[in-house]
N, C-alpha and C positions, 0 to 999 in steps of 0.2 A: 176805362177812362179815355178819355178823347184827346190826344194829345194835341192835335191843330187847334181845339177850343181852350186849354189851355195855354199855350203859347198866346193865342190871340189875348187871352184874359191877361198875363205879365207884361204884352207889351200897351194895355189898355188901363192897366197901374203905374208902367213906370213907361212913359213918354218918351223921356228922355235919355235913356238907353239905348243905345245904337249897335250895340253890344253881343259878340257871338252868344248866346242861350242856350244852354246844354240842360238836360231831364234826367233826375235821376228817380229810383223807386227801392223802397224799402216796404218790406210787408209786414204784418200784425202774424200773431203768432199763436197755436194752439196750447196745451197739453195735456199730451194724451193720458200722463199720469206721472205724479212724482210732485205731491203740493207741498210747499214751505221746506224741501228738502236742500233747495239750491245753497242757501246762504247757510245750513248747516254740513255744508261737506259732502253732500248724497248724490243721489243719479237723479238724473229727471231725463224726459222724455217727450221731447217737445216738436211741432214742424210748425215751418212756414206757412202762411196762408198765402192766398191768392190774391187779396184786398190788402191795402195799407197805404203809404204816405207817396203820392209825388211830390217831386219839388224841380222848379225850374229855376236856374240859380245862371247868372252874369254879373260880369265885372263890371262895378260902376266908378271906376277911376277913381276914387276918392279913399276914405280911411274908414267909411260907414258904412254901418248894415244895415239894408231895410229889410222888413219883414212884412209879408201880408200873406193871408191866408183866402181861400175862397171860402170856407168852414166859417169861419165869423167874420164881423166887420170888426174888429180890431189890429189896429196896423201899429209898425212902432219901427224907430230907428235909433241908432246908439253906435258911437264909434267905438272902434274897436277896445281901444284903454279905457273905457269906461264903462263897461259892461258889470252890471251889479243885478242881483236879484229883483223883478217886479213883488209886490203882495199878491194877497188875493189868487196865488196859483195860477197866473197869467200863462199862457202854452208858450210865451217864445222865453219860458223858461229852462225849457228842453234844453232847445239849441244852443243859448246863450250859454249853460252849462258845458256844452260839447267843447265851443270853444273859448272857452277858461281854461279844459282841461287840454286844448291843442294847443294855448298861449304855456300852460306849465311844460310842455314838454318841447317847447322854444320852435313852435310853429308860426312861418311867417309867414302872414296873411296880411290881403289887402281888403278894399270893401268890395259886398256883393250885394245887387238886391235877390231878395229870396220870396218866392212865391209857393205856398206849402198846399197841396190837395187830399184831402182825407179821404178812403172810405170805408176806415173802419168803425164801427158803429160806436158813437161816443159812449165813455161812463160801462163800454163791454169788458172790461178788465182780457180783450186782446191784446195786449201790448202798444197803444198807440202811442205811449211814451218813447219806447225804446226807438219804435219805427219813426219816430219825426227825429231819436237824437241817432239812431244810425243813417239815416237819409241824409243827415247835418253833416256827419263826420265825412262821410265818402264825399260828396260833394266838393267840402276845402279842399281834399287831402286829392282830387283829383284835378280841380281848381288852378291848385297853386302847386302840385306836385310837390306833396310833404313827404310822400316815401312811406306812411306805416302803411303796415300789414292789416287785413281785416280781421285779424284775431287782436291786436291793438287797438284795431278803430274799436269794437265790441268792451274791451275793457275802458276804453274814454267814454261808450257811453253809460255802461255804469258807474262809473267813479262821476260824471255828471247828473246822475241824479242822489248817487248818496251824498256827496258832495253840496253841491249846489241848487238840487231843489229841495231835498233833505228827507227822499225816503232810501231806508237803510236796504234796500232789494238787494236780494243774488244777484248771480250775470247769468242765467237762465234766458229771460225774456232777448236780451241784445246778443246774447248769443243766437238765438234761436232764428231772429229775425236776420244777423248778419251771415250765419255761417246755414242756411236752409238750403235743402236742393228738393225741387220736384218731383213730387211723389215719392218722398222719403221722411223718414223721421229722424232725429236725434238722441244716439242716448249718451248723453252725456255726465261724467263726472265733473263734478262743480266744483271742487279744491282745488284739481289737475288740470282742467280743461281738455282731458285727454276725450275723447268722442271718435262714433262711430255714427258712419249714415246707414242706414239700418229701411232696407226697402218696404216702404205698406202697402202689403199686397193684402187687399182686405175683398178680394173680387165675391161678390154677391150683396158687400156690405157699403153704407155709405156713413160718414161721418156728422150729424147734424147738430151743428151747435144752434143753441138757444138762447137770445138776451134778453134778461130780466127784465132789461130798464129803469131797474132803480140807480137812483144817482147817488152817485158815492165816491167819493176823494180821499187817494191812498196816502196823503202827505200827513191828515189828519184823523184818520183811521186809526182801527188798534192793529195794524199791520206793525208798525214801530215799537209798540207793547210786547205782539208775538216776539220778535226778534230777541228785545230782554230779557224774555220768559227762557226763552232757549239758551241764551246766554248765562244766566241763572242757574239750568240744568248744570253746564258742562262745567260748573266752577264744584256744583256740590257734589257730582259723580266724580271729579279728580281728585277729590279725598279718598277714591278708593282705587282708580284706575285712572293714571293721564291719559286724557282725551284733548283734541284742540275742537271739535267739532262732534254734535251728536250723532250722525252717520257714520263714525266710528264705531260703534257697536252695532256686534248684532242683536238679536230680541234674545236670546242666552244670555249673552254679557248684562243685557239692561237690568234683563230679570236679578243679576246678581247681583246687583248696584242700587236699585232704584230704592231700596232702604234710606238710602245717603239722602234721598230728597223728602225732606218733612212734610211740603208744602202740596196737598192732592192737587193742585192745579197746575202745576210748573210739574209735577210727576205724569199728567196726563199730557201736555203740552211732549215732553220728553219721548212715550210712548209714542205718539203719532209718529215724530220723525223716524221712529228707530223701525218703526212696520213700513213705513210708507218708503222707507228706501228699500227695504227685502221686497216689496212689493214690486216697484218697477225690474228690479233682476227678474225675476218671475217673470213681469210683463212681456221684457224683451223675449225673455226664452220663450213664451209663449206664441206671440208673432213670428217670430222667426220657425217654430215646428206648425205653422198656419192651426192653432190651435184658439180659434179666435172665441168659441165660449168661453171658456177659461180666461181668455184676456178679459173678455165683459166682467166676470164675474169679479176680477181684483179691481175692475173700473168704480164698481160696487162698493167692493169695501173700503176703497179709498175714500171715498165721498162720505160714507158713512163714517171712519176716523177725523175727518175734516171736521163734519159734524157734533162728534160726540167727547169726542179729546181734544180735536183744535179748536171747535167753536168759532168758525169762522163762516157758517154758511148762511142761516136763516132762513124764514118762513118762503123769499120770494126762491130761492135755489132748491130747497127743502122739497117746495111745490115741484117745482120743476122735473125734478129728477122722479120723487114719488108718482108722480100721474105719467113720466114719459117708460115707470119701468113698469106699468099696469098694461102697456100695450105691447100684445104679443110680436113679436121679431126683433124686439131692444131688449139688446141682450147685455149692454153695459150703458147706466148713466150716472155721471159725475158733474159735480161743481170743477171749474177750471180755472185758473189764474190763481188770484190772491184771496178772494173771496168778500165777504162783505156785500155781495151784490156781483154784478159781472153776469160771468156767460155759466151754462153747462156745456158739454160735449156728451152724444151719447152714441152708439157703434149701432145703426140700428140695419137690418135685412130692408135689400131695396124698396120688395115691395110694401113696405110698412110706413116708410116714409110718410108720402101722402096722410094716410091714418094717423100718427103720430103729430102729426103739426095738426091736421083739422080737428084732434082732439084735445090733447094737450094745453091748447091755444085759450080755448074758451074757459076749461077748467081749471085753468092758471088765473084771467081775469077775475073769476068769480071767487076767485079763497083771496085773494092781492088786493084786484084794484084795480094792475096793470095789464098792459097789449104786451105779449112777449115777441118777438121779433126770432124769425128763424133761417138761417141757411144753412147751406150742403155745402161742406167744405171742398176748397180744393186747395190743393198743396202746391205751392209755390219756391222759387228761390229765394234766393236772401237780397241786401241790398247791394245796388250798384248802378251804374250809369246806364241809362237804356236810350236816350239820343244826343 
């Protein structure tokens, strides 16, 4: 990103700003393994990318916040007390959510205009929600010097969008994106927020995630369906063991219990979380003794539980992953994020790369439709003020 051409672009929107301009940057977010475990109590396993949100943000005297993006031409302003939901899943939903949630925790703020730069690949289910509402939070809160902590700002941005734009997510993604360090990974427990930065030394290997490009919108989704399902689970497993969360057990315990669930689909819903957390333990211990087929290989069956228990992957991810693990030196590929569409990740040996996108590529179009879009990850830090 260019930051003199964006500067030039904020002061080419707002004129009349005279005003010191400060850049902050929050980045999109991978994982590497641990799906739909977060908002059930489990580990997950996530890092920062390289790509995600700037934003150039000054004080405009006044009680209103402008908003404009270089991503679309949609611009919008709103004072402060009056901030209410747009329809239609408008993106300065994000932020307007952030600070609702900094107005409840009696943050005083004045107006700003705010100029937002993306590049992470829209409709990738990288996190580009969490990175525009973590880029929102740090920005105020360094702004106006509100004083929270970035483990604060992360829980304001998910309480902003379960809240206020109304999808029910873990705090995986705004974690992930707030608390990342370079060339490291996350494993974190999602109850506790207890975490560890966990180095990925993956040396011969390179990480290449793949977008579908199917569009797809997580507020109207059966992501909020999943969430009930699971919720469902741990009412009818407490008739036989109190549980607050399915990550609470392990695959012994489920075994013992899963009688209590009538219902095969809310019983496979259940299974998925209760492997898919024993899974990422594995993972980590794996990475950590540089045992990286074995990692590929729970990459695998993750994506395969996603599939077959969660039911959240489909024909365009399905493809993806099936034709990326036909080529020999990928040795793990998964669906990532939330699913419904989004991205894969797959761990593939350097020199397979190449091969893997010039094949993959075209035998994706031809079962789809679609172009899939592909890059080599790099790993990044989390959000904060970079000029």
């Amino acid at each position: 990103m260019n930051l003199e051409n964006l500067n030039s672009e904020f002061q080419k929107i707002y004129p009349d700003n005279n005003n010191e301009a400060r850049v902050y940057f929050s980045p999109g977010r991978v994982n590497l393994i641990g799906e739909h475990t977060d908002y059930n109590g489990g580990y997950v396993f996530p890092c920062a990318l390289s790509y995600g949100t700037y934003l150039v943000a000054s004080e405009n005297n006044s009680d209103t916040i402008r908003f404009a993006t270089t991503n679309f031409d949609f611009k919008y302003e709103i004072a402060l007390d009056k901030i209410t939901k747009l329809p239609d899943g408008e993106w300065v939903n994000y932020p307007m959510g952030v600070l609702t949630e900094l107005a409840k925790r009696g943050a005083s703020m004045k107006g700003l205009d705010l100029l937002y730069s993306g590049n992470i690949p829209n409709q990738s289910g990288l996190s580009s929600s969490a990175s525009i509402e973590l880029v929102t939070g740090v920005a105020f809160n360094d702004s106006f010097n509100l004083g929270f902590d970035q483990i604060e700002l992360v829980k304001i941005g998910q309480a902003a969008e379960n809240n206020f734009v109304g999808v029910n997510c873990g705090i995986m993604d705004q974690f992930a994106v707030g608390m990342g360090k370079t060339d490291h990974a996350i494993f974190l427990k999602c109850d506790t927020l207890d975490y560890d930065l966990v180095p990925l030394d993956i040396k011969g290997y390179k990480l290449v995630i793949a977008n579908t490009n199917k569009e797809r919108g997580l507020a109207d989704s059966k992501y909020n369906e999943r969430v009930s399902e699971c919720q469902q689970a741990v009412s009818l497993l407490s008739d036989g063991t109190p549980i607050d969360f399915l990550a609470e057990l392990s695959s012994r315990e489920f075994a013992e219990y899963e009688h209590l669930i009538y219902d095969e689909t809310i019983k496979k819903r259940a299974h998925h979380v209760v492997s898919e957390n024993e899974r990422v333990l594995e993972a980590v211990s794996c990475l950590k003794k540089g045992e990286l087929m074995a990692f590929g290989e729970l990459m695998n069956a993750s994506h395969d539980s996603l599939r077959d228990d969660y039911e959240v992957t489909g024909i365009e991810l399905d493809t993806l992953v099936a034709e990326s693990r036909k080529i020999d030196g990928v040795i793990g590929s998964r669906m990532t994020g939330a699913g419904f569409g989004g991205c894969t990740v797959s761990l593939v040996k350097n020199e397979a790369v190449d091969q893997m996108i010039s094949q993959v590529g075209p035998k994706y179009k031809e079962i789809t439709g679609l172009n899939a879009d592909f890059y080599v990850a790099e790993i990044g830090n989390g959000a904060g003020r970079i000029q």
